[in-house]
C-alpha positions in Angstrom: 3.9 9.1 -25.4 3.7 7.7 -21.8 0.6 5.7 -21.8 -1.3 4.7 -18.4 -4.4 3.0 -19.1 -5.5 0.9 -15.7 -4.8 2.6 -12.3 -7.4 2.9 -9.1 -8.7 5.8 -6.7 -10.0 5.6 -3.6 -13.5 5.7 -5.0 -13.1 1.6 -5.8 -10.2 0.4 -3.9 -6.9 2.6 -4.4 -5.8 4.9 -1.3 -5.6 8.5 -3.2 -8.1 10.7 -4.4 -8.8 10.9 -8.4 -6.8 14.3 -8.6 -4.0 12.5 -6.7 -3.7 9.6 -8.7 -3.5 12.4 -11.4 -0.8 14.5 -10.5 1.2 11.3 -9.2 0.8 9.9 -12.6 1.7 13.3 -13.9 4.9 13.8 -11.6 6.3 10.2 -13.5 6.0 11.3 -16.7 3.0 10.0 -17.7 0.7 12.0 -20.5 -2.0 9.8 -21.5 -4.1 8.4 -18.6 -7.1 6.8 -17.7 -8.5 6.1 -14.2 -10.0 2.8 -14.1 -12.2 2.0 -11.1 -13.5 -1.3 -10.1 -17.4 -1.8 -11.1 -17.5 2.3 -10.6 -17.1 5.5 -12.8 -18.2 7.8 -9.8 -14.9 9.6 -10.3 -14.3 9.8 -13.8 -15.2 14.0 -13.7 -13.0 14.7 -11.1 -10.6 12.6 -12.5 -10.7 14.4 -16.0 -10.7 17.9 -14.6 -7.6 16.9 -12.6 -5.9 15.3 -16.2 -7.4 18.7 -18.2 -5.1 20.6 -15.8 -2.5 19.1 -15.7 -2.0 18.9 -19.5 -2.3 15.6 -19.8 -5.1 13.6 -22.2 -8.0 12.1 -20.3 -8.9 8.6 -21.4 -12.8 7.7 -19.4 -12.5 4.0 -18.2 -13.4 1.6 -15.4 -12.9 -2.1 -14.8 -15.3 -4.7 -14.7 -15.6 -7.6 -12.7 -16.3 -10.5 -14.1 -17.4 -14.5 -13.3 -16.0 -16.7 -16.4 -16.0 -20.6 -16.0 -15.7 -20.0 -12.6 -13.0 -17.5 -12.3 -12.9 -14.1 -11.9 -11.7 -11.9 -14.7 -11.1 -8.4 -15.2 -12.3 -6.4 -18.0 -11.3 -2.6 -18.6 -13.6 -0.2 -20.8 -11.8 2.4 -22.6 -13.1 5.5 -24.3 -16.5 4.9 -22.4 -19.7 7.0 -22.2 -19.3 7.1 -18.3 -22.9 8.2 -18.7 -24.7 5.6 -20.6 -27.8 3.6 -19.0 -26.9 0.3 -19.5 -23.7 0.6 -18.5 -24.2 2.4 -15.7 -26.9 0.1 -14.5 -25.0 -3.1 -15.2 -22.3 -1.4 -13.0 -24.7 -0.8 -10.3 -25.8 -4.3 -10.2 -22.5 -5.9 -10.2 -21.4 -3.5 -6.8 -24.2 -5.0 -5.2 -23.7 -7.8 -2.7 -20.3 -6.3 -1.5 -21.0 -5.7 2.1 -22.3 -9.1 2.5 -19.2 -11.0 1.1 -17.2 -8.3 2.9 -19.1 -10.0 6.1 -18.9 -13.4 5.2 -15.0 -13.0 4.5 -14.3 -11.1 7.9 -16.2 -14.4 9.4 -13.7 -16.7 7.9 -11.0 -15.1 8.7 -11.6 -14.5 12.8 -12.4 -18.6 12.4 -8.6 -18.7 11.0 -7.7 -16.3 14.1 -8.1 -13.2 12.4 -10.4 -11.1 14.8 -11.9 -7.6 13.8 -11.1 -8.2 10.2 -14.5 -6.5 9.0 -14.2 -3.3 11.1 -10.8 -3.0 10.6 -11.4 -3.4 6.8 -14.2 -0.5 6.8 -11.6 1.9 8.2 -10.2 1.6 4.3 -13.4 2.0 2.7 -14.1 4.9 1.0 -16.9 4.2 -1.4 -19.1 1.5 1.1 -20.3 0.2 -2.5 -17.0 -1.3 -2.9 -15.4 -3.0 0.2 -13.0 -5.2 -1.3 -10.3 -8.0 -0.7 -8.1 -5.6 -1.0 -9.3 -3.1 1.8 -9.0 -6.4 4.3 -5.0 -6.7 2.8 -4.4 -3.6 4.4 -6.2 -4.4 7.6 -3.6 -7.3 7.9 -0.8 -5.5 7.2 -1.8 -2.8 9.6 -2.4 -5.2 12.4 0.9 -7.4 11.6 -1.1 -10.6 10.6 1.5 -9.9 7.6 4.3 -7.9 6.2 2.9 -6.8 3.0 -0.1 -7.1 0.6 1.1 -9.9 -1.7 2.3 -11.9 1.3 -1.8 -11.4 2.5 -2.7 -12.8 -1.0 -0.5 -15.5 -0.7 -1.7 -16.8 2.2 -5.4 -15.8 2.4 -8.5 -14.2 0.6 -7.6 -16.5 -2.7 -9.4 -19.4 -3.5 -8.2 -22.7 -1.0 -7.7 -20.5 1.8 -8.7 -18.6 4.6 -11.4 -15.8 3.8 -11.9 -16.7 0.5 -15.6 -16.1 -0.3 -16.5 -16.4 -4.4 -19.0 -13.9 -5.8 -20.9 -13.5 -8.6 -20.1 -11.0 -10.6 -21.5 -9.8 -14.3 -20.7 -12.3 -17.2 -18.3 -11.7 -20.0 -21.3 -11.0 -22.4 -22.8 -8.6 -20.3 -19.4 -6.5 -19.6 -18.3 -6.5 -23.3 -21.7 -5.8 -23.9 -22.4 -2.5 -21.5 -18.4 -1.4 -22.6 -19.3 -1.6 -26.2 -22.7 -0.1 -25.9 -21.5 3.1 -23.8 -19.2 3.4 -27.4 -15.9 1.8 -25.9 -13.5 -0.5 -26.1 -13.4 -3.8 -24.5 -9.9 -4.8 -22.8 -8.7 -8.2 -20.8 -6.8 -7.0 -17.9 -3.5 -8.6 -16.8 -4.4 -12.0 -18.6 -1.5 -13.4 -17.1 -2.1 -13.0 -13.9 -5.4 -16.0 -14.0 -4.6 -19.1 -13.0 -5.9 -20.8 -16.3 -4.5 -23.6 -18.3 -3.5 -22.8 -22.2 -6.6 -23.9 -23.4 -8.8 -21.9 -20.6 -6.8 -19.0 -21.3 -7.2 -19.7 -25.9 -11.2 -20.4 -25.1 -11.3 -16.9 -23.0 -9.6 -15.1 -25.7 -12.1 -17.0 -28.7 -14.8 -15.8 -26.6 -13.9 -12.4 -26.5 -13.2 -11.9 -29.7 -15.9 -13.4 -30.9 -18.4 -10.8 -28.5 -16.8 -7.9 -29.7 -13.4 -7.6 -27.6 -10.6 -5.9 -29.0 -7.6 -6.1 -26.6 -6.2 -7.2 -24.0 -3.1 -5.4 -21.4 0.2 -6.8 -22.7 2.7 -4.2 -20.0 0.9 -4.1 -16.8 2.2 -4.3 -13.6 0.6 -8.0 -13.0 2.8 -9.7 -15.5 6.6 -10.1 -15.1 8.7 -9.2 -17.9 8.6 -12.4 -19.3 5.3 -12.0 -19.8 5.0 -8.9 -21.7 6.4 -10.9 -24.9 4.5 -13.7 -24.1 0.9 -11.5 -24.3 2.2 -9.3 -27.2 2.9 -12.7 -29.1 -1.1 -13.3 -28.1 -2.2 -9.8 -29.0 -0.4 -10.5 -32.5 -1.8 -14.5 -32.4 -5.5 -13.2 -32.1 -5.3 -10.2 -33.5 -5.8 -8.0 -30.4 -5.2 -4.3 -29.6 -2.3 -3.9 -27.0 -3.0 -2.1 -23.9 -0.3 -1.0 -20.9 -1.2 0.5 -17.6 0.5 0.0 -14.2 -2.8 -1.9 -12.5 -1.6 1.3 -9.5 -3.6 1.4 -6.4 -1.1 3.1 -3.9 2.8 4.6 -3.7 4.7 2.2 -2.4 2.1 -0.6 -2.7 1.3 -1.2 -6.3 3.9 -3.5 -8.4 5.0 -1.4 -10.4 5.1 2.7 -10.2 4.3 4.6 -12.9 7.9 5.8 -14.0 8.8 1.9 -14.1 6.9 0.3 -16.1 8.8 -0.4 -20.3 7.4 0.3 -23.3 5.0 -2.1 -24.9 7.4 -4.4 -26.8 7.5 -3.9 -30.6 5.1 -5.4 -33.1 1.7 -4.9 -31.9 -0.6 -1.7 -32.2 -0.9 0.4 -29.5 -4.8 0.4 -28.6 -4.8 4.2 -28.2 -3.0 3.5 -31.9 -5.9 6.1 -33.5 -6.9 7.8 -31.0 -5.2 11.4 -31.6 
């Protein structure tokens, strides 16, 4: 099987619609796939119907945001009751606040002479719950600021520079919590890709564990390939479910394209290991 389990619409802050994400994921091969929107399930239908048709398996998901020790951290639901009350509260609550970091951002940035950022940024924005950093990367591509998307990231919108604006987001606790209540399973996304020392990074993963999370992305298009040995040899250390999905947001702009990225290495179980 060709597993995708983490990949973005245009409802959170991917460029295509849910039925395109589909059929793009479809066209590469893949036949198990979950759409995974930040803080939002707002196009998990669509997104199903599209899969349905296609002939692929529809896995419902999203990706919370979440404020850890001061970091932010992503967690994905899989298998979710996209319908469930708390969960689709807790989602509600985290989205909010958005436009006003959106603002606050666009401020820093004209100070760093990077005019029009917020307007310019809106002109991505599908869902206006969900103006993200992200939506101002491709403002400043557009306008030439920078050449791509990770060169944005490398020189702005992260934490020490220019336009970086913290937010709060839902706690780990809560997001296990609303995944686990909506009868799904609780994954960390791209662990490698947070800047955490070894013992941050063991504390996160005793945390999890110990609130009901079952595994965390091993082959994602965040980690290099040294990496995906290094987080299966976690998954195994902690006993962890591993999960794979291309993190995809756009052709041409995500890391890695669905037809690209390997096979999760050999040794752990498969999350979707009893699914079917």
């Amino acid at each position: 099987m060709n597993v995708d389990l983490h990949c973005h619409s245009n409802v959170s802050d991917g460029v295509l619609t849910p039925e395109a994400v589909a059929t793009y994921a479809h066209q590469a091969g893949v036949n198990v796939w979950s759409l995974t929107d930040h803080d939002e399930v707002g196009g998990t239908e669509r997104a199903r119907a599209a899969a349905t048709e296609l002939g692929m398996r529809y896995v419902p998901g999203v990706e919370i945001s979440v404020t850890w020790a001061g970091n932010t951290i992503h967690v994905v639901g899989l298998q979710i009751d996209t319908a469930h009350p708390a969960l689709v509260q807790g989602l509600a609550a985290t989205r909010r606040g958005r436009d006003a970091r959106g603002r606050e951002i666009a401020e820093q940035l004209a100070l760093a002479g990077v005019p029009g950022a917020y307007e310019g940024a809106r002109k991505y924005v599908d869902n206006p719950d969900l103006m993200s950093r992200t939506h101002f990367a491709r403002f400043m591509v557009e306008t030439g600021v920078c050449a791509s998307i990770p060169e944005v990231f490398r020189k702005f919108l992260t934490e020490g520079k220019p336009g970086y604006v913290p937010h709060r987001w839902a706690s780990l606790p809560e997001a296990v919590g609303w995944i686990r209540g909506a009868g799904g399973i609780a994954v960390i996304a791209h662990p490698g890709r947070y800047k955490l020392s070894q013992t941050a990074h063991g504390a996160l993963f005793d945390e999890f564990k110990q609130l009901g999370g079952a595994a965390i992305e091993v082959v994602t298009g965040s980690h290099t390939p040294d990496q995906y040995e290094t987080y299966a040899e976690q998954a195994r250390r902690y006993g962890f479910l591993a999960s794979r999905g291309t993190d995809f947001h756009a052709p041409g702009e995500s890391r890695v394209e669905f037809s690209l990225l390997p096979p999760l290495p050999r040794g752990v179980t498969p999350v979707w290991h009893d699914w079917f």
